[in-house]
C-alpha positions as CSV (number, residue, x, y, z in Angstrom):
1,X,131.2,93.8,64.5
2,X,130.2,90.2,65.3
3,X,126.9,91.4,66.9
4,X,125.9,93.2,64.2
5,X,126.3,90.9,62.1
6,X,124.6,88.3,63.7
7,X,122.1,90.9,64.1
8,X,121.5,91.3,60.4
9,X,121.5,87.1,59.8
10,X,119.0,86.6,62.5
11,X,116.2,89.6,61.3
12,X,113.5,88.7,59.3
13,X,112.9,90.1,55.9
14,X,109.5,88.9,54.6
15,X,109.9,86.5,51.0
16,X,108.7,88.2,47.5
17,X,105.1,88.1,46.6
18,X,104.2,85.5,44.3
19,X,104.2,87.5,40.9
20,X,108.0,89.2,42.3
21,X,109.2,85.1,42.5
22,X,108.0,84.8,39.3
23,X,110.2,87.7,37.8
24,X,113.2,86.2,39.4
25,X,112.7,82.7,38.2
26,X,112.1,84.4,34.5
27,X,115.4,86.4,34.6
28,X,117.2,83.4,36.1
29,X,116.0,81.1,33.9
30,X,117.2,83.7,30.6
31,X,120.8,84.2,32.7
32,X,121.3,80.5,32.6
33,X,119.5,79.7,28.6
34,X,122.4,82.2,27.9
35,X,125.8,80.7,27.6
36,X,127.6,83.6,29.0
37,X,125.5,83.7,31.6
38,X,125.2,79.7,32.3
39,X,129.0,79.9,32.4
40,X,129.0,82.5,35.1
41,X,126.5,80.5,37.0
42,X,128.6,77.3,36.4
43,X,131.3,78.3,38.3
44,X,129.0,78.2,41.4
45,X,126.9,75.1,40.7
46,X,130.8,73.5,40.1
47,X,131.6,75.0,43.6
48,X,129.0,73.8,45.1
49,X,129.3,69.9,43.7
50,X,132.8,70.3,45.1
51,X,132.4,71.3,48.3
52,X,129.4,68.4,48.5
53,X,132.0,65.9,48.0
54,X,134.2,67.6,50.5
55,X,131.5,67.5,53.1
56,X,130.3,64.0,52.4
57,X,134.1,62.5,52.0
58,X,134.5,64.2,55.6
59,X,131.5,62.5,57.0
60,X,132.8,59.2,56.0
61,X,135.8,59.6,57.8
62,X,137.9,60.1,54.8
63,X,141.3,62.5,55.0
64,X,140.6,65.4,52.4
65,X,143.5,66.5,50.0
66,X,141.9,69.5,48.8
67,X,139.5,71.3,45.9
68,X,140.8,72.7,42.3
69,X,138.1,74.5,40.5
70,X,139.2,74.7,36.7
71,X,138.4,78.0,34.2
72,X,136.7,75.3,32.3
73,X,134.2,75.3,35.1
74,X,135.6,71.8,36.0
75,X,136.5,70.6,39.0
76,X,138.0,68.2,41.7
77,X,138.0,67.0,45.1
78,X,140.9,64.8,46.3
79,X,140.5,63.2,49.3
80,X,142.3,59.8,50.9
81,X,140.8,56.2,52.4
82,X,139.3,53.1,50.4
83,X,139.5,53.1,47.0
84,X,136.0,51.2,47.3
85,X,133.6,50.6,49.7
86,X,130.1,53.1,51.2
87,X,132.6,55.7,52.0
88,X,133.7,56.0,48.4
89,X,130.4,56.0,46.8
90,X,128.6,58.3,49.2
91,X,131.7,60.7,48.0
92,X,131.3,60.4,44.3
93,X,127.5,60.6,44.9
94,X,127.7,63.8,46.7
95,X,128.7,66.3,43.5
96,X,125.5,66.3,41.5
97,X,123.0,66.3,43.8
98,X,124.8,68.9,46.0
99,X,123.6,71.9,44.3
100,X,119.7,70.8,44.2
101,X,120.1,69.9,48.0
102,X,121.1,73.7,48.6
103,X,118.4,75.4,46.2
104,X,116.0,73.0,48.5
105,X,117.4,74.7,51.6
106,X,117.7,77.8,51.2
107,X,114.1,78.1,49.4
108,X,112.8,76.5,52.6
109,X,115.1,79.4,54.6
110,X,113.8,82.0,52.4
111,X,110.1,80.8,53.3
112,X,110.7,81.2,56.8
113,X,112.1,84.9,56.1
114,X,116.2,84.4,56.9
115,X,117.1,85.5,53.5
116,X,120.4,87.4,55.2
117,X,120.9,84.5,57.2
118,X,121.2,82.2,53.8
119,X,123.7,84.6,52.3
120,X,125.5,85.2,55.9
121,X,126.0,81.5,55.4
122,X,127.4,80.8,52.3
123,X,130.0,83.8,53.9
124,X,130.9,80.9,56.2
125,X,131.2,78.2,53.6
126,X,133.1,80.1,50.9
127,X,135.8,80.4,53.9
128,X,135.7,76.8,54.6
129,X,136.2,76.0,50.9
130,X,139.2,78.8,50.6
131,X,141.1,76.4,53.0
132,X,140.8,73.4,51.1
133,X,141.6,75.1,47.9
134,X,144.7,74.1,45.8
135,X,144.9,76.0,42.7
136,X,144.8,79.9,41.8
137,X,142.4,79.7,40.0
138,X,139.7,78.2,42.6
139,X,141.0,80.7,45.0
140,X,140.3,83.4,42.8
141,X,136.5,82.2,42.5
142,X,136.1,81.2,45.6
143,X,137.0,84.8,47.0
144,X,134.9,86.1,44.2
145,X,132.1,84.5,45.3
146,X,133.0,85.2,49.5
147,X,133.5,89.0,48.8
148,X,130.5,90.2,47.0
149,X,128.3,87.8,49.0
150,X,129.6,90.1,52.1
151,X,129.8,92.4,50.4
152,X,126.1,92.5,49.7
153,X,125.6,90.9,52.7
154,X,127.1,94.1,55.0
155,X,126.2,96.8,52.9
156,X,122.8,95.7,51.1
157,X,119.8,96.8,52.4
158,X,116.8,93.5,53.5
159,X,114.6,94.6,50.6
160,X,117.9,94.0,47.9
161,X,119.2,91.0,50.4
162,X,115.6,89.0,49.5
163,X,115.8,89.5,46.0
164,X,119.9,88.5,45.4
165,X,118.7,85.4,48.0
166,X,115.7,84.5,45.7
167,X,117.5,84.8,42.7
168,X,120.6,82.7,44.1
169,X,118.0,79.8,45.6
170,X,116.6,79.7,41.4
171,X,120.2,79.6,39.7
172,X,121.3,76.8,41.8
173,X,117.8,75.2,41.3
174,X,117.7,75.8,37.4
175,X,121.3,75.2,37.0
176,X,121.9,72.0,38.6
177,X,119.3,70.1,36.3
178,X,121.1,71.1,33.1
179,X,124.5,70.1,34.2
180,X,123.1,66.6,34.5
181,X,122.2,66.8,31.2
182,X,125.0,68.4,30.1
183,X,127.6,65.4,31.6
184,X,125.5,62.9,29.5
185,X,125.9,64.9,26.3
186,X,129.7,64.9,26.9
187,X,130.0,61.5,27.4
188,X,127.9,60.8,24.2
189,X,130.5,62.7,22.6
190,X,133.3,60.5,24.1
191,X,134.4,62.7,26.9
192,X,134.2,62.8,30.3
193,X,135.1,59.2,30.8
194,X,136.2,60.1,34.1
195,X,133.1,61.3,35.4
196,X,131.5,60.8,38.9
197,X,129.0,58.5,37.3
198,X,131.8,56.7,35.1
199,X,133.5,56.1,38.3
200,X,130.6,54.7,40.1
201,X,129.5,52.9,37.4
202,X,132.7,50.5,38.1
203,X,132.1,51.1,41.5
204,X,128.8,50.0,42.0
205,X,128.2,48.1,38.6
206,X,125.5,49.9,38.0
207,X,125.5,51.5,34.6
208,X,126.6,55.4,34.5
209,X,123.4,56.0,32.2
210,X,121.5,54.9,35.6
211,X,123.5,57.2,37.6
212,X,122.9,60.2,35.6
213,X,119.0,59.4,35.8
214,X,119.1,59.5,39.6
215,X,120.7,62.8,39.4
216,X,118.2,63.8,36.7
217,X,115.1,62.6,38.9
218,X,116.8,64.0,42.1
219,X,117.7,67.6,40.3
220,X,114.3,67.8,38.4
221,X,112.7,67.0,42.2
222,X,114.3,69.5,43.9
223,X,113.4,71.9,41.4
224,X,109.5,70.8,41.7
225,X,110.0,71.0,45.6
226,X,112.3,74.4,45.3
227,X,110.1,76.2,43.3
228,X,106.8,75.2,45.0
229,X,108.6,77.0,48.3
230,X,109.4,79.7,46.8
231,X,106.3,80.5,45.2
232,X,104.5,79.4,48.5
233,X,102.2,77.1,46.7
């Protein structure tokens, strides 16, 4: 079962023609003007900040506590070391920019024809997060998301596993822009006090409006950079 798998991750499947990448970033970009729809996809983009702080908090040498995901579409990573210091900031830094990084990725994997292999991989992730997770609820989504990837994954044909791969590259890409700009309407509004940028605003004394351009720039780049891959401009 393990060779075939590997098998299926490691063949080629050609990326959509230009006007087929077009359809998917239309459809994708509806799905997440939609507030049902952005809700759905929020649950991953929040998974996906998550688990960036997880990575990056590991990477520093921090001691990781563990990941609740919220129905709210919230989340949190608690992890243990210096309150201040590189470590701390490379780990509050991670969230926001997490989801843009992947999109980036896996357009550039999806250029090179390993659409399978991308989705083979966030398998492999979604398990890694299920270890770490500390609530129901983000075991529920997590497991979601793990099952009908493999599911799809195993079961899918290549000409179905480009298009899912393609669509999944442009939510992520899409998506992470506006929840930017959705933390800074929140904390017009008051809330969200606790934010990542709030807490490296005291952190870093730099001002959280500051923090939530970076993210801005840094989403709105990867977009630019994502969708030029995928478009093979």
């Amino acid at each position: 079962m393990l060779r075939d798998i590997w098998l299926r991750a490691t063949t080629v499947q050609p990326p959509l023609p230009f006007n087929s990448v077009l359809l998917v970033a239309a459809v994708a970009l509806l799905v997440i003007g939609s507030p049902v729809g952005y809700r759905l996809v929020r649950h991953l983009i929040t998974l996906v900040h998550e688990a960036g702080h997880a990575l990056v908090a590991k990477l520093c040498g921090r001691t990781l506590r563990g990941i609740r995901l919220h129905s709210d579409t919230s989340g949190v990573t608690l992890s243990k070391g210096r309150p201040t210091g590189p470590g701390m900031v490379a780990t509050l830094a991670a969230g926001y920019p997490a989801p843009s990084a992947l999109g980036l990725v896996g357009a550039l994997v999806l250029g090179h024809g390993y659409a399978s292999a991308l989705l083979w991989t966030l398998v492999v992730a979604c398990a890694g997060v299920l270890l770490l997770m500390r609530n129901l609820y983000g075991l529920w989504v997590v497991l979601a998301v793990g099952v009908s990837v493999t599911a799809l994954s195993w079961l899918a044909p290549a000409a179905v596993l480009v298009w899912v791969a393609t669509a999944l590259v442009w939510a992520l890409l899409l998506a992470a822009p506006r929840s930017v700009i959705e933390l800074q309407l929140q904390r017009r509004r008051g809330r969200g006090g606790g934010s990542d940028v709030d807490q490296l605003a005291r952190l870093t004394r730099v001002p959280a409006p500051v923090w939530v351009g970076v993210f801005l720039v840094v989403g709105l780049g990867a977009l630019t950079g994502g969708g030029w891959l995928l478009l093979g401009l």
